[in-house]
Each structure stands twice: as structure tokens, then as C-alpha cells.
C-alpha positions in Angstrom: -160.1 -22.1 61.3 -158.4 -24.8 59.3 -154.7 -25.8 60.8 -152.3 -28.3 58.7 -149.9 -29.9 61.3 -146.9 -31.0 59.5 -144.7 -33.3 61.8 -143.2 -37.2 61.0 -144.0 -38.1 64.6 -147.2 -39.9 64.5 -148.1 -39.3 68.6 -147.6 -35.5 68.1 -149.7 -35.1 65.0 -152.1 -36.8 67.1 -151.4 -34.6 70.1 -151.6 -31.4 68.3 -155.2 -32.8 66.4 -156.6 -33.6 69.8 -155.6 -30.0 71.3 -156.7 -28.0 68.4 -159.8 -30.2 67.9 -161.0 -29.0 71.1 -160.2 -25.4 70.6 -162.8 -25.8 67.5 -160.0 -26.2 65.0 -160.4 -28.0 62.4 -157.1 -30.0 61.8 -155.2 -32.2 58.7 -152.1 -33.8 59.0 -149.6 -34.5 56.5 -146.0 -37.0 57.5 -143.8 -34.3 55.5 -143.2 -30.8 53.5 -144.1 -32.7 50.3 -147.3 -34.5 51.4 -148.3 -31.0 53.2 -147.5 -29.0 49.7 -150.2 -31.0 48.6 -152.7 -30.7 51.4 -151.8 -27.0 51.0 -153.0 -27.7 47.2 -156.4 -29.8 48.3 -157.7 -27.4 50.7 -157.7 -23.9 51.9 -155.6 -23.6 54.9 -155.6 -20.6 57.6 -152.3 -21.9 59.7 -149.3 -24.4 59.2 -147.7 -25.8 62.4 -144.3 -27.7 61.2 -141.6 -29.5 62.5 -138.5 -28.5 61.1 -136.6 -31.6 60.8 -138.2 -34.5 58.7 -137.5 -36.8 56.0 -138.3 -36.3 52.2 -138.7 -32.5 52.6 -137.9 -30.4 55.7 -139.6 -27.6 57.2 -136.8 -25.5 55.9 -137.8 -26.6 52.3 -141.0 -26.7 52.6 -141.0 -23.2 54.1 -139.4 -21.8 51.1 -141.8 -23.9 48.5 -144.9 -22.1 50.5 -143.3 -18.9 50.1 -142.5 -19.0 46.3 -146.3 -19.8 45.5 -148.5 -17.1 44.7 -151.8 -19.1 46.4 -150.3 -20.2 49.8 -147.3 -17.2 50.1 -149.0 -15.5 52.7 -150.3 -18.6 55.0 -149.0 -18.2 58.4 -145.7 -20.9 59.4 -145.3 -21.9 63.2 -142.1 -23.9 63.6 -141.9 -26.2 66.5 -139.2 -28.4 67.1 -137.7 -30.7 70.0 -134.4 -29.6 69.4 -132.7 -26.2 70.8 -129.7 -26.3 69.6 -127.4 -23.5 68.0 -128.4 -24.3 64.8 -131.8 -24.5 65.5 -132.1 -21.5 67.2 -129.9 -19.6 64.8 -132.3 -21.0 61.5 -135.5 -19.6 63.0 -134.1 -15.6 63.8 -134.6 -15.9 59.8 -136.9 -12.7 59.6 -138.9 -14.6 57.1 -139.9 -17.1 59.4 -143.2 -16.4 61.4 -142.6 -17.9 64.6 -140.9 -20.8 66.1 -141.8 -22.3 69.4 -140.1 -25.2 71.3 -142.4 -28.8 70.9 -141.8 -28.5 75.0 -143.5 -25.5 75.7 -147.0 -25.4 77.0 -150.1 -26.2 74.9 -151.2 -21.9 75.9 -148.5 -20.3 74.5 -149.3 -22.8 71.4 -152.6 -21.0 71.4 -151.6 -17.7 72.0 -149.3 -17.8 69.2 -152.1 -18.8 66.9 -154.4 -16.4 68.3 -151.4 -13.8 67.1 -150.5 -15.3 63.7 -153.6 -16.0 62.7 -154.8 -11.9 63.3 -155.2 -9.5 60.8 -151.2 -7.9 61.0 -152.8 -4.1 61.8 -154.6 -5.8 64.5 -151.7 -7.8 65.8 -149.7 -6.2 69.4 -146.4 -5.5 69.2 -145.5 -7.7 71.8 -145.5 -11.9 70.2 -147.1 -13.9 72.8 -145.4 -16.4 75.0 -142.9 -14.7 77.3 -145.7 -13.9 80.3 -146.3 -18.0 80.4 -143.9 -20.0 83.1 -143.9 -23.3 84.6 -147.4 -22.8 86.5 -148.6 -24.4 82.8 -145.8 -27.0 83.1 -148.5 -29.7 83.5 -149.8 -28.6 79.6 -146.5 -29.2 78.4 -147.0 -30.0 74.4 -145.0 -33.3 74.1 -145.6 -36.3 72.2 -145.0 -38.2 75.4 -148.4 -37.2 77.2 -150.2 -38.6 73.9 -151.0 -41.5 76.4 -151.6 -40.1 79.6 
């Protein structure tokens, strides 16, 4: 499976390649929504996993541009973001939006959530994944800051 992580942190793009890497993912990185409209372009893409706030084009926008082309309409979105805050959370109960998860959340819940977006939909539970996992996976927390440990 091909993932596109789309985030203008450098560590976490690097993070998230190391992680999926090892889960057999293969992984490209873009800085932006523009430069990852173009990777989107370049080569066939199974998942997107995007920050929502970045310069030149935001995760917002670029979420919209994805959705208004006929080719890459239907690729899966997983928002992640360090911030929690009322606008935040109030931007990603948009029913369009696939899924959002917190950048601090542990790197299984990550993997669930691809596991479920990346399922046919009739195959896919009712249930989204994520609310069983606690803070015994506290030490897999997905932060840029455990780039270097």
C-alpha cells in the first residue's frame, strides 16, 4: 500500500515514514496540499495522512481539491493535527471528512485507522477504531519529538 504523508514538519514526515516503512508501507512525502496535489498526480496513492494546518495550501484546501477531482475523489483522507482546539475539533465533525486523529495519539490507533480506511466500505465495522486503545500504548505516542530517541 502506497501512503502520501502530507505534514510541513520535517521530523514528523520522518516519523510517520519510519513507522509505516516498517509496517511494509510504502511511503512519499510532500511539505504541503499543493506539492501533495501533485504527488497525488505522479503516482497512484491508496491513503493520505495530512496535517491540517500548513503553509501555501492547508489540509482544509487541499481536502476539497482531492475531492473535486474525478481520479483522486475517492482516496481515503486521515487528518492529524497537534492542535485540539474548538475549531479544530469543530472542522473535522465535517461528515465529509474521513477521519481525524490527534498527532499525540499512539502509533496503533494510527494503524488501526488505516487498517479501517483503507478496507473495502461493505467490509468496514461499524465501530471506527481507536476508542479501545489507552495509555498502556502511551510509550508509542506519535510525536515529532521521539524522532530522536
Amino acid at each position: 500500500m502506497t501512503i502520501l504523508v502530507v505534514d510541513d514538519e520535517a521530523s514528523y514526515r520522518i516519523l510517520m515514514k519510519s513507522l509505516l516503512t516498517q509496517d511494509k508501507h510504502d511511503v512519499l512525502m510532500a511539505e504541503d496540499g499543493e506539492e501533495a496535489l501533485e504527488k497525488l498526480d505522479e503516482h497512484p496513492i491508496d491513503l493520505v495522512i495530512s496535517d491540517i494546518y500548513m503553509p501555501v495550501m492547508d489540509g482544509f484546501k487541499f481536502h476539497k481539491a482531492v475531492r473535486a477531482s474525478e481520479k483522486h475523489a475517492r482516496v481515503p483522507i486521515l487528518f492529524v493535527s497537534a492542535y485540539d482546539d474548538q475549531l479544530t475539533t469543530d472542522a473535522v465533525q465535517n461528515p465529509k471528512i474521513d477521519d481525524f486523529l490527534k498527532k499525540a495519539r499512539p502509533y496503533n490507533e494510527m494503524r488501526e485507522r488505516i487498517r479501517y480506511l483503507t478496507a473495502p466500505e461493505d467490509q468496514r465495522s461499524s465501530r471506527l477504531p481507536g476508542s479501545r486503545f489507552g495509555a498502556r500504548f502511551s510509550r508509542y505516542l506519535i510525536s515529532a519529538n521521539s524522532v530522536h530517541s
